[in-house]
N, C-alpha and C positions, 0 to 999 in steps of 0.2 A: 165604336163597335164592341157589342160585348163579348168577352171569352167565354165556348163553351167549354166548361172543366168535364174532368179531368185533362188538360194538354198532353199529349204525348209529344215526347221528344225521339227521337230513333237516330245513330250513329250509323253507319256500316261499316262494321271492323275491316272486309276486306277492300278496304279505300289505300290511296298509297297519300292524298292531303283527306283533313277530316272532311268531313261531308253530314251535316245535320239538317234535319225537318221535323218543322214542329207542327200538329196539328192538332185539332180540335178534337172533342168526344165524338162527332161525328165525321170524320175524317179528312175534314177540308184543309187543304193546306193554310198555313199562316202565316210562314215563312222558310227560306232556305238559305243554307248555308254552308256555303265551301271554303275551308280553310284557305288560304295558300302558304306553301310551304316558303322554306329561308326568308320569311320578313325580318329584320331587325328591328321596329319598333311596328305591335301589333295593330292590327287595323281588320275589323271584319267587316264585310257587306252584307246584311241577307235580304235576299230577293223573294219576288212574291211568287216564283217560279223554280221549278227541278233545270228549267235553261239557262238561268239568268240574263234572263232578258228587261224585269223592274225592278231593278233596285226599290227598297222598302225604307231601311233602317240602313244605320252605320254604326258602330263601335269603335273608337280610337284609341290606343293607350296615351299617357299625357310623359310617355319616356320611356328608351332603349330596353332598357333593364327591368325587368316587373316582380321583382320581389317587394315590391309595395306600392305595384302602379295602381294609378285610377284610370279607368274605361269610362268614358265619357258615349253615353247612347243619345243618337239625336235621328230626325226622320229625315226624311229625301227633300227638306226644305232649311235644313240645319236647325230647327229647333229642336231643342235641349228636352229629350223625356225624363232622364233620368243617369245615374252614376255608378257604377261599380267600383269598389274600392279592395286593395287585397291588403290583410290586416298584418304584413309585416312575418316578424317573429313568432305572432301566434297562429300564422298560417305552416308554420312548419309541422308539427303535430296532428292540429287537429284544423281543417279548412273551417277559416273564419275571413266574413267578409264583412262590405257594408253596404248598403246599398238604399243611396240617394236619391228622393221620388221629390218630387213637386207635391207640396200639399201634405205631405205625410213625414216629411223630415228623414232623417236617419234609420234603417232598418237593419237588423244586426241578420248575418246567416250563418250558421255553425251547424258541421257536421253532428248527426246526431250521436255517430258510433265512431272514432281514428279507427278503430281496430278491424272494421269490415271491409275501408276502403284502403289500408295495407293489407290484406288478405287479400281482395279481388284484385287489385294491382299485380301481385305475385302469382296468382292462377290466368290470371289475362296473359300473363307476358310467356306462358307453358305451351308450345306450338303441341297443337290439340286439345289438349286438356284447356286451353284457355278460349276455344269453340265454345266451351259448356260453363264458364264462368258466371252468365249471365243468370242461370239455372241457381247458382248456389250461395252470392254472396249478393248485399241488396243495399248501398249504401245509401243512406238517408241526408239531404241537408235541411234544413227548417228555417224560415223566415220569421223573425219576430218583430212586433215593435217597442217602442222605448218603453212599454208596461208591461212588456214580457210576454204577451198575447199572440198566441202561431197564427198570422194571417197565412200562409201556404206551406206546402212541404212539397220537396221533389225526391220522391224513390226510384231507385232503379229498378225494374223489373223481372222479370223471367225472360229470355229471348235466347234466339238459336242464332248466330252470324252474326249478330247484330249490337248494340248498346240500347236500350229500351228505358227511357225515364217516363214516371207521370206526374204532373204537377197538380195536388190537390189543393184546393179553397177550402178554407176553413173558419175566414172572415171575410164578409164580401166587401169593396170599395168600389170604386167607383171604374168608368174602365179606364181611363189614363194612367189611372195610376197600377190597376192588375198589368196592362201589357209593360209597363216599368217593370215592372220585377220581373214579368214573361223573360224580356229580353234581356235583364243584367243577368237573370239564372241560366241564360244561354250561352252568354260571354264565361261566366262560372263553367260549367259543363266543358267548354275546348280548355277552360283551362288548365282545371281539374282532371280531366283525362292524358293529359300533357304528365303529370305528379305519379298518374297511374293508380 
């Protein structure tokens, strides 16, 4: 199935577990996703529905602790799409991941700016003033491959209640391998809102 770009992602800040939908340029759902809260080793489902009623995809961590887990993404039949990796030590600064596709190898993702998504973290967490967060600071991650070439980028947007991402194309592939990274920058997005 092809993705039509740009993808939106959209969060609802006033959720008490995260709560994401991703959808297409024309606004068809693609998938959904509701955190749950106190797991000790992470695990997400997202569904083809706002009910969850089809499960779609899954996401596993491969250990309790995730200061350098890998997220293993597979579909509703347990085949392997693809891997998310979190880069340790260099993830303290500035978010840097990795993210393993079938066919395409190792893909590196790094924030574009540390300094925007420590700012938006600190005006988010401002009861009111962090309403309007979304208006002012715009964190960027970027996807590249091993020649250094940005096949996506996911911005955050301008939005009123809400957390507002869009995922641009900037190299086309094939689709297995686009919804690969759809969904390891999904698993990224709960986790990185987690860091703040």
């Amino acid at each position: 199935m092809p993705l039509n770009y740009p993808l939106q992602y959209s969060f609802k800040i006033l959720a008490i577990a995260q709560q994401l939908a991703v959808r297409d340029a024309h606004g068809k759902l693609l998938y959904y996703a509701r955190r749950k809260l106190m797991k000790l080793k992470e695990s997400v489902t997202l569904y083809a529905d706002e009910a969850q009623t089809t499960p779609l995809y899954q996401i596993d961590a491969d250990r309790i602790i995730d200061f350098s887990a890998s997220y293993r993404i597979t579909d509703r039949h347990g085949a392997v799409l693809g891997q998310l990796r979190r880069r340790g030590m260099r993830s303290l600064w500035r978010a840097s991941y990795e993210i393993e596709v079938p066919g395409l190898g190792t893909l590196q993702v790094r924030e574009a700016n540390p300094w925007v998504r420590v700012a938006d973290g600190l005006v988010e967490g401002i009861p009111v003033l962090g309403w309007f967060s979304g208006y002012l600071l715009h964190p960027q991650y970027d996807v590249r491959d091993r020649a250094g070439r940005l096949l996506t980028s996911l911005r955050k947007e301008p939005a009123f209640l809400e957390g507002r991402f869009a995922l641009e194309r900037h190299l086309p592939l094939d689709d297995a391998q686009e919804l690969a990274i759809s969904l390891a920058l999904t698993m990224l997005l709960l986790l990185e809102r987690d860091r703040g």
